[in-house]
C-alpha positions in Angstrom: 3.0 6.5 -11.4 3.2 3.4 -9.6 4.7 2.5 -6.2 8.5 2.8 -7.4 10.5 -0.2 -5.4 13.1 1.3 -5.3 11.1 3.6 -2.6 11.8 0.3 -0.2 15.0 1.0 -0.1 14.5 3.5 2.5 12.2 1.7 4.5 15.1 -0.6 6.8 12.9 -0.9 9.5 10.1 -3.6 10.7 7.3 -3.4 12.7 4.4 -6.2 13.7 0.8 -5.5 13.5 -1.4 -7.0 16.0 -5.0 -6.3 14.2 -7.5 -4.7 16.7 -9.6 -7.5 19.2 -13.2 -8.9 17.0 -15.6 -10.6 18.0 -16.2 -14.5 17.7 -19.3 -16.3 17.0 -19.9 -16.5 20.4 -19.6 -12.9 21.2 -16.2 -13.2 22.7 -13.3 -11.4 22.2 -10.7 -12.8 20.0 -7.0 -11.8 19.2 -6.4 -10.6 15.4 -4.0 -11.4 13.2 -0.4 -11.0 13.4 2.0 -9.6 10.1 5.9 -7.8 9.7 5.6 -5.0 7.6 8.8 -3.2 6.3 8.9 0.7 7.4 10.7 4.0 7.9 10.5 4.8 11.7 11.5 8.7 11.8 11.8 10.5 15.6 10.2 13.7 14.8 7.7 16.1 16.4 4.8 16.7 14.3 1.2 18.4 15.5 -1.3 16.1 14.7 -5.5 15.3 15.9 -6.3 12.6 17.5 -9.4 10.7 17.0 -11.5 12.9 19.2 -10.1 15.7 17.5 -7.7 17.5 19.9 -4.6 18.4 19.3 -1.6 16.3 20.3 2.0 15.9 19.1 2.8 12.8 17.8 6.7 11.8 18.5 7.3 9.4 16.0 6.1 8.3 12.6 6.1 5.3 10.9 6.4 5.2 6.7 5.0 2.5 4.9 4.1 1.4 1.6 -0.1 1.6 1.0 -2.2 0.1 1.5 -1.4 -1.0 4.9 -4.3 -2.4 6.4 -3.5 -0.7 9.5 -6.2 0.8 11.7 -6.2 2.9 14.9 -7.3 -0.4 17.1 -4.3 -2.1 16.1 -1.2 -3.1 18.4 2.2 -1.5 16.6 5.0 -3.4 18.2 8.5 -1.3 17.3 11.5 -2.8 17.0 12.6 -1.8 20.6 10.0 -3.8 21.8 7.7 -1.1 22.5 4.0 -0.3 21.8 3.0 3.3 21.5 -0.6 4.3 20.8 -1.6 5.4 17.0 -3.0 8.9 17.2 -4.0 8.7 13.6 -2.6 7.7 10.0 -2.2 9.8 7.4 -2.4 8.7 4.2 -0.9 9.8 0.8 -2.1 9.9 -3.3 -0.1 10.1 -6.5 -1.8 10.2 -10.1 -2.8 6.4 -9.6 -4.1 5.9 -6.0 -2.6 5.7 -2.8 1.4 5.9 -2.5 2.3 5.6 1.2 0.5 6.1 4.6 2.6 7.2 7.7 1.3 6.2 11.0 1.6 8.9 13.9 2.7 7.6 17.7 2.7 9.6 20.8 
């Protein structure tokens, strides 16, 4: 099965994606790139790990259609203006490859 479109329909929302900082010729730290991607933000509590592995609950998830391109370094501004920290981002299969990921806030 591939990504049904129709699957968009639920996704009203839109966040920008600041890429994580890299590293110029030079060495110096440069800004990444800036995109809109269309989302689901849900407010739910869900136990998740965190990079170092402990366990923290994550507050709000974010749906979106994969492959993202999103990494943990990245700046997620939501549409309130705010920028919450990505504990980690799940990501999910159907029979042909990845479906969707859903990103996990604090």
């Amino acid at each position: 099965m591939t990504f049904d479109p129709s699957f968009l329909d639920m996704m009203k929302d839109e966040i920008t994606v600041q890429s994580g900082q890299t590293l110029d010729v030079y060495g110096a730290p440069s800004a990444g790139t800036s995109s809109t991607k269309q989302c689901r933000i849900v407010r739910k509590n869900k136990l998740a790990r965190d990079a170092a592995g402990a366990e923290v609950v994550a507050g709000t998830q974010v749906w979106l259609q994969a492959p993202s391109g999103i990494s943990v370094t990245d700046t997620v501004t939501m549409p309130d203006g705010s920028t919450p920290v990505i504990i980690a981002i799940e990501a999910y299969p159907d029979e042909d490859g990845l479906h969707h990921e859903v990103l996990l806030f604090q």
